[in-house]
C-alpha positions as CSV (number, residue, x, y, z in Angstrom):
1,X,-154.7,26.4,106.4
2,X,-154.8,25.9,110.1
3,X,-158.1,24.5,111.3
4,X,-158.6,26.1,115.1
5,X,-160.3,24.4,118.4
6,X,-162.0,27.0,121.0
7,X,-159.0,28.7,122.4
8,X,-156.5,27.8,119.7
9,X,-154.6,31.5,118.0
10,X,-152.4,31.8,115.5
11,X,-150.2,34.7,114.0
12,X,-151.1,36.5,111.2
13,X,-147.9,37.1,109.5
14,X,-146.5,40.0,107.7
15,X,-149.7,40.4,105.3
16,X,-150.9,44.3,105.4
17,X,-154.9,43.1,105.3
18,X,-156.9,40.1,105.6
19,X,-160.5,39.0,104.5
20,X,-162.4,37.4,107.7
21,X,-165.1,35.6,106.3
22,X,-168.4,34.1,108.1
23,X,-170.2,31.3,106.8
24,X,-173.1,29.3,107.9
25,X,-175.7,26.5,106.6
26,X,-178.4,26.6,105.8
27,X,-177.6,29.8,103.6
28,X,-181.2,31.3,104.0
29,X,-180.7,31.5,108.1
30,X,-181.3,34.4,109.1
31,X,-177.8,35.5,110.8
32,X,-176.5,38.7,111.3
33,X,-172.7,39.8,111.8
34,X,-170.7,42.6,113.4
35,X,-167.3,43.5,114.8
36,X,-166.3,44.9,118.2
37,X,-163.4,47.1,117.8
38,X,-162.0,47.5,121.3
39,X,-159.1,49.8,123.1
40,X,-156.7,48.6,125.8
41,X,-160.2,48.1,128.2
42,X,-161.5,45.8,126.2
43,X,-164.3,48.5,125.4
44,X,-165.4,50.5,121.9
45,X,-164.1,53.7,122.2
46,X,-167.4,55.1,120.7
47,X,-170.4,53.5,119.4
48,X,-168.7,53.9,115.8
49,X,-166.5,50.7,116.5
50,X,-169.5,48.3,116.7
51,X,-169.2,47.9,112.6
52,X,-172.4,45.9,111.0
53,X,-175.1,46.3,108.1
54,X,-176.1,49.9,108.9
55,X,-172.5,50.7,109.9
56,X,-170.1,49.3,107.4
57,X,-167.4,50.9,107.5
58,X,-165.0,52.0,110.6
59,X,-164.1,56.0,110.4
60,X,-160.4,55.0,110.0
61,X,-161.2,52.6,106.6
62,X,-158.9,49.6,108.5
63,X,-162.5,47.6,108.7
64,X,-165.0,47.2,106.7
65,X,-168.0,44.8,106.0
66,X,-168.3,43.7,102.6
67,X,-170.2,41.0,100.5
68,X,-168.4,38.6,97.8
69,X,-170.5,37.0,94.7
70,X,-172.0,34.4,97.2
71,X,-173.9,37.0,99.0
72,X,-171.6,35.8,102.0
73,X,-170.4,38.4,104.7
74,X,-166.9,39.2,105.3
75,X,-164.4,42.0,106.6
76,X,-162.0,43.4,105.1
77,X,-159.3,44.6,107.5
78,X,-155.9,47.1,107.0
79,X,-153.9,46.9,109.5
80,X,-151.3,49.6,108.6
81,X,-154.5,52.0,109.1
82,X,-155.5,50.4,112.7
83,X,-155.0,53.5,115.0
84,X,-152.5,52.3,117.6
85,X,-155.3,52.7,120.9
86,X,-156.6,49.9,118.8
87,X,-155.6,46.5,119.9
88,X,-158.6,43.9,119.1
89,X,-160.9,43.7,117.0
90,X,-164.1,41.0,117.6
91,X,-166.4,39.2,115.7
92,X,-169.8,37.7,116.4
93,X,-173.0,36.5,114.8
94,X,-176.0,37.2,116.5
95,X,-179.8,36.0,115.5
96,X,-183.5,36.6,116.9
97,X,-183.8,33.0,117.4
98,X,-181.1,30.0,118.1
99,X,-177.9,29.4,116.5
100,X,-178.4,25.7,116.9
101,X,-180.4,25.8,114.2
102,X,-177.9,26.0,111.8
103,X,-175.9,22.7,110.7
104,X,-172.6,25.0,110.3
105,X,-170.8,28.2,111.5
106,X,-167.9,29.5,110.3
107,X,-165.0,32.0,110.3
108,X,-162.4,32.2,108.0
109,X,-159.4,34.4,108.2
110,X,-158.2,34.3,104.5
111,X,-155.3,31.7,103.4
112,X,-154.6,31.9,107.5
113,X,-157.1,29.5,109.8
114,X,-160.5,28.3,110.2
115,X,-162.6,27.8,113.3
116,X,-166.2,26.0,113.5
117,X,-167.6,26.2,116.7
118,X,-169.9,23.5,118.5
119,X,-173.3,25.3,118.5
120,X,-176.2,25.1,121.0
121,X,-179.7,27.0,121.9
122,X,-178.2,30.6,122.2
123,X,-178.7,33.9,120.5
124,X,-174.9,35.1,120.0
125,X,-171.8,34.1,119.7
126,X,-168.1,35.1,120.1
127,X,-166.7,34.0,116.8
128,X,-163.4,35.2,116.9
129,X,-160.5,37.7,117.2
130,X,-157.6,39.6,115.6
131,X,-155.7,41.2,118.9
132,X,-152.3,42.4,119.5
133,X,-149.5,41.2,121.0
134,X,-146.0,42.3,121.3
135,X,-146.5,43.9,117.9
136,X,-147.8,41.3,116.0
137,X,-151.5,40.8,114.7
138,X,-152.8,37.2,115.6
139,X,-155.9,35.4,115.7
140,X,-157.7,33.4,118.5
141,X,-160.6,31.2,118.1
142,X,-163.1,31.6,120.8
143,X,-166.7,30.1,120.7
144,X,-168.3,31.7,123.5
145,X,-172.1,32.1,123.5
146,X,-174.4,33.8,125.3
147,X,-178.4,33.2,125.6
148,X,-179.3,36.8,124.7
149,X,-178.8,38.4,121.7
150,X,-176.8,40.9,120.5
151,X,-178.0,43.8,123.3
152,X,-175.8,41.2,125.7
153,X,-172.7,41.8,123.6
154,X,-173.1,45.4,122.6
155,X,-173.8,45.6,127.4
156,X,-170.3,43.7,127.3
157,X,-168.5,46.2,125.5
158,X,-169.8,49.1,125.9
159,X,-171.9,50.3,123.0
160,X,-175.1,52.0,122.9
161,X,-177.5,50.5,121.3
162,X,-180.2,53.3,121.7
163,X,-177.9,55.7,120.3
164,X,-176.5,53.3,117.3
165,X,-180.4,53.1,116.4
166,X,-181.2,57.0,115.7
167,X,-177.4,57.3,114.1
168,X,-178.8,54.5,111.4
169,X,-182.1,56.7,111.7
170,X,-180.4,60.0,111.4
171,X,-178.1,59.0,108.5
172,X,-180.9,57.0,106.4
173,X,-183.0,60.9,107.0
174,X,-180.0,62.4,106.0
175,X,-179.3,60.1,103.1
176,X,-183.1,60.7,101.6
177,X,-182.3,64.2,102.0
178,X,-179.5,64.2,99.5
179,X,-181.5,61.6,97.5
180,X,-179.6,58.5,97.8
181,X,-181.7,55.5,97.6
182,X,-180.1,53.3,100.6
183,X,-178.0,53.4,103.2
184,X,-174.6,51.1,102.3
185,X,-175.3,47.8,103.6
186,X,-172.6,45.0,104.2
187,X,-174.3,42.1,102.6
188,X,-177.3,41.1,101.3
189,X,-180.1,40.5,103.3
190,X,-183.1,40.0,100.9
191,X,-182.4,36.3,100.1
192,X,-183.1,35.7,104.1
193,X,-185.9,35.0,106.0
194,X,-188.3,37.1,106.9
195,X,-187.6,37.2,110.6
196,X,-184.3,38.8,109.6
197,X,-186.5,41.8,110.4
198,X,-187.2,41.1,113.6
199,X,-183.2,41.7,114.5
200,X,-182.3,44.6,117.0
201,X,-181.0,47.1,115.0
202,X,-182.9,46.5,111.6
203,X,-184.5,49.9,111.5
204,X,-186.2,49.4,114.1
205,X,-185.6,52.4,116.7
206,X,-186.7,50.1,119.6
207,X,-184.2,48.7,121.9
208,X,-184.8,45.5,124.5
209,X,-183.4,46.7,127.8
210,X,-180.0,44.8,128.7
211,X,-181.1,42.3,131.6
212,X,-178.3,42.9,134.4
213,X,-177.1,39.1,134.4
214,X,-176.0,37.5,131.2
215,X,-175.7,34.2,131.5
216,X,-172.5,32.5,129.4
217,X,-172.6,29.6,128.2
218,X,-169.5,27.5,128.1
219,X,-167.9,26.3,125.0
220,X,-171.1,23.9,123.4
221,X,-170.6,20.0,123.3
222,X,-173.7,18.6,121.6
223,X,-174.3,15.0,119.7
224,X,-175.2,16.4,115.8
225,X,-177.4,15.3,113.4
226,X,-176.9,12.9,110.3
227,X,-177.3,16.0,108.2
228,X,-174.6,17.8,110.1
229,X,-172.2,14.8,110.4
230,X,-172.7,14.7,106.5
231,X,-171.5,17.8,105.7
232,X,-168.6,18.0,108.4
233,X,-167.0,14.9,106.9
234,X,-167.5,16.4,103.6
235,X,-166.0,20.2,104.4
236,X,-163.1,18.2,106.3
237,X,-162.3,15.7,104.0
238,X,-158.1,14.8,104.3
239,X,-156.8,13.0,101.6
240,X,-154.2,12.6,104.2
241,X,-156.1,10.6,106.1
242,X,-157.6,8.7,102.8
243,X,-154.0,7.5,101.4
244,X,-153.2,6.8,105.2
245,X,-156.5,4.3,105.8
246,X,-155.5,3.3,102.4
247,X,-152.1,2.0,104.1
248,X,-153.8,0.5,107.2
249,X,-156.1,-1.8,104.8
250,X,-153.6,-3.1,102.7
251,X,-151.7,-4.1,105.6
252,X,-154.5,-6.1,107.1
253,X,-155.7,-7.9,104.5
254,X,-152.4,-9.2,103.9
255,X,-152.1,-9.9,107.5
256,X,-155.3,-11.3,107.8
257,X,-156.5,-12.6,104.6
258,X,-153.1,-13.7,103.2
259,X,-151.0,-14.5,106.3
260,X,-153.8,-16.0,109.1
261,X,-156.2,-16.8,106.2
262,X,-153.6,-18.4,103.1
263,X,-150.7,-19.9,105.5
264,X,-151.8,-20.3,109.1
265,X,-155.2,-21.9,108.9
266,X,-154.5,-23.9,105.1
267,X,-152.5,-26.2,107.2
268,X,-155.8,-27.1,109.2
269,X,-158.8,-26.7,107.1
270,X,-159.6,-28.0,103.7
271,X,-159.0,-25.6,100.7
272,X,-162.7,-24.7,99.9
273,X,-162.9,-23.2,103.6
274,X,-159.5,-21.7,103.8
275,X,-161.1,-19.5,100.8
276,X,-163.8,-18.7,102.2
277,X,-162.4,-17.9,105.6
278,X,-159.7,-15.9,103.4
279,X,-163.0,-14.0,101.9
280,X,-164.5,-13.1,105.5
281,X,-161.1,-12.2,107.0
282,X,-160.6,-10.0,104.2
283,X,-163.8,-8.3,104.7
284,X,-163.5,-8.0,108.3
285,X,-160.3,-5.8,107.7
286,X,-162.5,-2.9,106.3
287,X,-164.2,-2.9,109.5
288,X,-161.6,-3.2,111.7
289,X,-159.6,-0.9,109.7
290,X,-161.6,1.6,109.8
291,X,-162.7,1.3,113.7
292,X,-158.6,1.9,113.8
293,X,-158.3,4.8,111.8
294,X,-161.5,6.2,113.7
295,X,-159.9,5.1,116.6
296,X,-156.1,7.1,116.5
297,X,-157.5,9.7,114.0
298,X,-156.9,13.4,116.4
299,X,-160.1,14.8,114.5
300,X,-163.6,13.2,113.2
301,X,-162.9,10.9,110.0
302,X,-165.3,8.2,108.8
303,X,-165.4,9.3,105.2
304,X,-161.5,8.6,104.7
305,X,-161.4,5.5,105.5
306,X,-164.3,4.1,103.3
307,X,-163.3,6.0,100.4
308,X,-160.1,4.7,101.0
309,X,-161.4,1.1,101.6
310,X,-163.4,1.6,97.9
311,X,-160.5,2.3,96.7
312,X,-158.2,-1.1,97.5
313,X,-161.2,-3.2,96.5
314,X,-160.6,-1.1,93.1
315,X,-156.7,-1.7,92.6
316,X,-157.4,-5.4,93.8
317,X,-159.9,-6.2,91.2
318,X,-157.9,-3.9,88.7
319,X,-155.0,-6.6,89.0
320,X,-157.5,-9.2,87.3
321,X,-156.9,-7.0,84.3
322,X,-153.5,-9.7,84.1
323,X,-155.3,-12.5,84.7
324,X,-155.6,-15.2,81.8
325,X,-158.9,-16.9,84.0
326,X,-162.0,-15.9,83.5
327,X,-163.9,-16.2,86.6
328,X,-161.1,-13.4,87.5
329,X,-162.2,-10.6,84.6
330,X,-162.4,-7.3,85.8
331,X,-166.1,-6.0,85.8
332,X,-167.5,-3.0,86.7
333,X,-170.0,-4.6,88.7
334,X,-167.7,-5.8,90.9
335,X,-166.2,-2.8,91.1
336,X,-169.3,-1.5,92.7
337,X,-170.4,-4.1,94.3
338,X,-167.2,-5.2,95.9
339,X,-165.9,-1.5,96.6
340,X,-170.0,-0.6,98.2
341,X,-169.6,-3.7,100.8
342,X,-166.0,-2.7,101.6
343,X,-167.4,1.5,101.8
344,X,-170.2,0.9,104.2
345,X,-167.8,-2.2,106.5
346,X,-165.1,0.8,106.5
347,X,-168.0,3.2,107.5
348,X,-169.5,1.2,110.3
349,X,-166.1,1.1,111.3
350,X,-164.6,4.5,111.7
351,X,-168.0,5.2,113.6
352,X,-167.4,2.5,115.8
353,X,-164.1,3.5,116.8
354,X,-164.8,7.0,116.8
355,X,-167.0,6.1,119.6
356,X,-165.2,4.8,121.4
357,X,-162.3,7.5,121.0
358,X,-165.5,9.9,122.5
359,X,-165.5,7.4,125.2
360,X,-162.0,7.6,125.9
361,X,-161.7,11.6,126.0
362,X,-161.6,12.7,122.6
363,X,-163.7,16.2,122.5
364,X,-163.6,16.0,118.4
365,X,-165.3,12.6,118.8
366,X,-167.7,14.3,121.6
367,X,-168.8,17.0,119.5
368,X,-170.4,14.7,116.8
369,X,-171.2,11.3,119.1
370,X,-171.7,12.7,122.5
371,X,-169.9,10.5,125.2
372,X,-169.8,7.3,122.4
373,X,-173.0,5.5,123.8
């Protein structure tokens, strides 16, 4: 699966329907979705093609907004039933208070790409969008924000919001009429916070005039938090990149502890200190492989290369298995030991050098350490 940046598109293929899902943490945030189905003006044709919780469905049945067993939003979209004055289709998440709340946002197109945007202080953001082009469905990754909330995007294209409000009213009269319970709702809203309430179009039939200048926000660079750089190495984990730190640290410690350690500097120092020298050099590989790996690595990895430096300390000691010595038995303990020192040097070291990859340009690097200071 292709994992976007802001601008990046790829093409859908020849699949009749896709699943767009939208994701965020922390799960209780209380976020709110919709989808902008626009004509060759880059406008909604009628306030029926801004599809959300009180509108799930688009008259057509190409879109709709759906819930799976996580209570997680997504839309399901038909293309063979897209009407052809149809020719994007754009998703946003909106909230009453600041998207930079959340430690992670989101979108999905199913088996296809992923895109995460950087978040900052604003109310709504430009996921995403399926669009048209020379025949063929494709997706583009966007991550534009705007401070204001969702009355700036429905003011960008074109929907009324006064009118979308006594539709929702009209229909929910119309539905207690004919004694249904509810209105259909996309997804599942009770497990959120209560100031999902406070949202626009939540039943509430008062609308917050559209100030004349929206102010855009361009695509958000922000240093994240411990919390946030934990679970970004964690959804992002390559194994890719673990095997290939695994390469780089077996290299230098033959290089350093064997070669510079057990033939260059035994011809100078006395045994005892050539093996503890071998010892140090060895250890300083995990840190300096891992400042390399941090270092050349395109995107963010510091978990990689300390799983991967656990896991040489693991196949090293697993060789004393052969061993007729005792001071060379295999224990667990030195397992854990052993692998934790060589974990956190490989750590220390992929952050160091992914600093200074942020120094040198990389926007990955920039998202999660800034400029590298």
């Amino acid at each position: 699966m292709n994992k976007l940046q802001a601008g990046g598109n790829v093409a859908i293929g020849n699949a009749e329907s896709v699943d767009v899902l939208i994701s965020w943490l922390p799960h209780n945030a209380a976020i709110d979705v919709g989808a902008f189905v626009l004509n060759a003006n880059q406008k909604v044709g009628s306030d029926d093609d801004f599809i959300f919780y009180n509108q799930p469905d688009a008259k057509a049945g190409f879109l709709r907004l759906l819930s799976n067993s996580n209570h997680q939003p997504y839309f399901h979209v038909e293309f063979a039933k897209i009407p052809p004055q149809i020719e994007k289709i754009v998703f946003a998440a909106t909230t009453s208070g600041s998207l930079a709340a959340l430690a992670d946002l989101t979108i999905e197109i199913a088996n296809v790409a992923t895109f995460t945007p950087a978040l900052e202080d604003m109310q709504s953001l430009l996921l995403g969008e399926l669009y048209l082009n020379k025949g063929q469905w494709k997706f583009r990754a966007v991550g534009q924000g705007f401070k204001q909330g969702l009355e700036a995007l429905a003011n960008r294209y074109g929907v009324n919001l006064d009118n979308v409000n006594q539709n929702v009213v009209a229909a929910q009269k119309s539905a207690e009429t004919s004694s249904s319970s509810v209105i259909k709702v996309g997804y599942d809203h009770d497990a959120q916070s209560p100031a999902a309430g406070q949202h626009l179009t939540r039943a509430d039939t008062s609308v917050v005039k559209v100030e004349p200048e929206i102010e855009v926000l361009p695509p958000a660079r922000h240093h994240l938090n411990a919390l946030q750089i934990s679970i970004k190495m964690i959804k992002e984990l390559s194994w890719t990149w673990v095997f290939s730190s695994f390469g780089v640290f077996v290299v230098l410690e033959l290089f350093l502890g064997g070669v510079i350690g057990g033939v260059v500097l035994s011809r100078f120092v006395p045994h005892m200190l050539t093996y503890q020298i071998e010892v140090l050099l060895t250890l300083s590989s995990f840190f300096i492989g891992g400042a390399i790996v941090g270092l050349i690595s395109p995107t963010v990895r510091i978990l990689e290369p300390a799983l991967a430096a656990f896991g040489s300390v693991l196949l090293t000691l697993s060789i004393s298995f052969f061993s007729p010595y005792q001071f060379m038995s295999f224990t667990w303990t030195k397992v854990l030991v052993g692998g934790g020192i060589a974990f956190l040097l490989a750590l220390f070291g992929a952050r160091f050098g992914e600093k200074l990859s942020a120094r040198m340009g990389n926007k990955n690097s920039q998202e999660v350490f800034g400029d590298g200071k």
